[in-house]
MIMIBA-830409 format. One record per residue (C-alpha): residue number from 1; x, y, z. Coordinates in Angstrom, 1 decimal. Layout:
% MIMIBA-830409
{num NUM | c1 X | c2 Y | c3 Z}
...
This chain:
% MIMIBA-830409
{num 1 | c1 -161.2 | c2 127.4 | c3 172.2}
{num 2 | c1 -157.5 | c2 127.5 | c3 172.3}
{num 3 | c1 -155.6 | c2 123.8 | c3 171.0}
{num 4 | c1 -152.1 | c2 123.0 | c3 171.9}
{num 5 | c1 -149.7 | c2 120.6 | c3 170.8}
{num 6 | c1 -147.0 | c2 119.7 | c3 173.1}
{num 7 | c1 -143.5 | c2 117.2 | c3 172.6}
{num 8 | c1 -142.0 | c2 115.7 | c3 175.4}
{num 9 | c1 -138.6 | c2 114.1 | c3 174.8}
{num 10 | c1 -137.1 | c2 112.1 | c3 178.3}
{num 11 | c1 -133.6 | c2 111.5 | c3 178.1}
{num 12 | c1 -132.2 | c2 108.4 | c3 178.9}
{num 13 | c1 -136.1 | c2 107.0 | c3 179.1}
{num 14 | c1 -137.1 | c2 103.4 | c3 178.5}
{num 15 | c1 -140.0 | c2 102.9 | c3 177.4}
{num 16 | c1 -142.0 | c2 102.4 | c3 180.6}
{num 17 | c1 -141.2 | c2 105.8 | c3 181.4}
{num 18 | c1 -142.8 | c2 106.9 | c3 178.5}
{num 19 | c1 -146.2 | c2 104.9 | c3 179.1}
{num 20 | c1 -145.6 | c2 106.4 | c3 182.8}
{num 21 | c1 -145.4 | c2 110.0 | c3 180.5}
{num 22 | c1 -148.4 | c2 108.9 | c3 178.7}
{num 23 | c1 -150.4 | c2 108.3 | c3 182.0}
{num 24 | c1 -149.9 | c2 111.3 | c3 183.6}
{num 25 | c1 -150.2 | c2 113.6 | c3 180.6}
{num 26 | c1 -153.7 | c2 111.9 | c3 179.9}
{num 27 | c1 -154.7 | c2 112.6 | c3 183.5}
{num 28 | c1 -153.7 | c2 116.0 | c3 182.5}
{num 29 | c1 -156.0 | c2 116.3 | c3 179.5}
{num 30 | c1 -153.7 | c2 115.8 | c3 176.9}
{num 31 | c1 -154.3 | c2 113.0 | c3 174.6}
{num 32 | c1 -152.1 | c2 110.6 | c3 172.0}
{num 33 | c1 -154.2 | c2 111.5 | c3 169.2}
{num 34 | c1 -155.5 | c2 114.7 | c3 167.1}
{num 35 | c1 -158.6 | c2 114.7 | c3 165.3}
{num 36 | c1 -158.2 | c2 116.2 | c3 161.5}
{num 37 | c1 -160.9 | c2 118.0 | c3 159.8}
{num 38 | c1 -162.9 | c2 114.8 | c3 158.7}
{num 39 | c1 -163.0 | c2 113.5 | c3 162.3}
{num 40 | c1 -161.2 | c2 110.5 | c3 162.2}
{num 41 | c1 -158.5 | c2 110.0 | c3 165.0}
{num 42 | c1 -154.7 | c2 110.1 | c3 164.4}
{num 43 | c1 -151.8 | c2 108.8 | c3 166.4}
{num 44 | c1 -148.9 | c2 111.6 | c3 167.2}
{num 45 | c1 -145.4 | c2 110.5 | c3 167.5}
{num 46 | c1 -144.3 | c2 108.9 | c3 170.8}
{num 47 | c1 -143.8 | c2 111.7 | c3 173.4}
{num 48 | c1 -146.7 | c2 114.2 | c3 170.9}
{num 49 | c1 -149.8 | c2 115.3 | c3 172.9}
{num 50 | c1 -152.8 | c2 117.1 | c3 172.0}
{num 51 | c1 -155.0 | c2 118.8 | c3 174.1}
{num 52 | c1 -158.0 | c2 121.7 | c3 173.3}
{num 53 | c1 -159.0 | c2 121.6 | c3 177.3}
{num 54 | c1 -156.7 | c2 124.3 | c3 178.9}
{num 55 | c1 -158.0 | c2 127.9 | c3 179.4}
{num 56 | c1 -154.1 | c2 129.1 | c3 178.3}
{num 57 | c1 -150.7 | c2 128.2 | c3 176.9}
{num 58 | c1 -149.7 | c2 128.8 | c3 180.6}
{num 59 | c1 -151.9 | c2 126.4 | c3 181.9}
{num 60 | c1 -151.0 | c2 123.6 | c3 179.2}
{num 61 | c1 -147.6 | c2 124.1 | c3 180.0}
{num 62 | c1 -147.7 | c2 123.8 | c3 184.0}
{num 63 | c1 -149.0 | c2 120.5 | c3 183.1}
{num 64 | c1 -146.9 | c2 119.3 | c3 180.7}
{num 65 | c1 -143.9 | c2 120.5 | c3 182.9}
{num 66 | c1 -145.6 | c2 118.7 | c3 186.3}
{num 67 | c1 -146.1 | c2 115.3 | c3 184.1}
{num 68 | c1 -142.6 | c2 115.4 | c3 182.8}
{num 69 | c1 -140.7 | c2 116.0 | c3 186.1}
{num 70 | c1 -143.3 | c2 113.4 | c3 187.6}
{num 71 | c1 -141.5 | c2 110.4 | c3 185.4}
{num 72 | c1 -138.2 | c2 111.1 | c3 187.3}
{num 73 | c1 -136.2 | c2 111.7 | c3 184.3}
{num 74 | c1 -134.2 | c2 114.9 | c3 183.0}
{num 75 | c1 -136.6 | c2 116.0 | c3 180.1}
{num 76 | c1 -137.1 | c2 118.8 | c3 177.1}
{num 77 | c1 -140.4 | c2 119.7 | c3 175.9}
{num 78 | c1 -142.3 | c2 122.7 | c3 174.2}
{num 79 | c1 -145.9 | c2 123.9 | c3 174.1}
{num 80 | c1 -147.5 | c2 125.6 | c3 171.1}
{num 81 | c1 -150.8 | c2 126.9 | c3 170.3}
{num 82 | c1 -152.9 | c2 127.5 | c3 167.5}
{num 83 | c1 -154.0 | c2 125.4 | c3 164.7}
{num 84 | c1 -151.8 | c2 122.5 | c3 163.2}
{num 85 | c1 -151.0 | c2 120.6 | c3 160.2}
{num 86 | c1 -149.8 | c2 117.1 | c3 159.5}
{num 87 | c1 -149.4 | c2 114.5 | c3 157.2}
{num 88 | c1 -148.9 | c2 110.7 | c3 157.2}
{num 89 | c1 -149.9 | c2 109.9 | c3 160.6}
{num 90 | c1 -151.6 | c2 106.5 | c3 161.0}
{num 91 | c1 -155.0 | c2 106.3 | c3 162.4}
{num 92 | c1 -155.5 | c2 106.3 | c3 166.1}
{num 93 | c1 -156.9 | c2 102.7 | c3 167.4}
């Protein structure tokens, strides 16, 4: 099973645009949150998605690119796969 994490950053957004971002990337398969190795939920930075539900990076990143355009602003974002660490992120609610 392949993971990606993915960070979107829209320029000049408000933050409607980014709960607009968030919509669409969830409808996408990408979620807010990443679960760590003792299974408790943890909230990514604004505009950080997690997703282990696409067959390739290729895949994850037609989606993240559709979402992104889809808010109407100019945007940046990359895609990477494999296994992740983090530290200090709050728990998901």
């Amino acid at each position: 099973m392949a993971y990606f994490v993915a960070r979107v950053e829209l320029h000049g957004a408000t933050k409607s645009d980014y709960d607009r971002l968030h919509e669409l990337m969830k409808a996408r398969s990408f979620a807010r949150w990443i679960a760590g190795p003792d299974g408790v939920k943890r909230a990514l930075p604004i505009g950080s998605y997690f997703s282990d539900a696409h067959a390739s990076r290729p895949a994850a990143v037609s989606d993240v690119k559709a979402a992104s355009t889809a808010v109407g602003k100019s945007y940046e974002f990359i895609v990477t796969e494999g296994p992740s660490t983090w530290e200090n992120l709050p728990p998901h609610q």
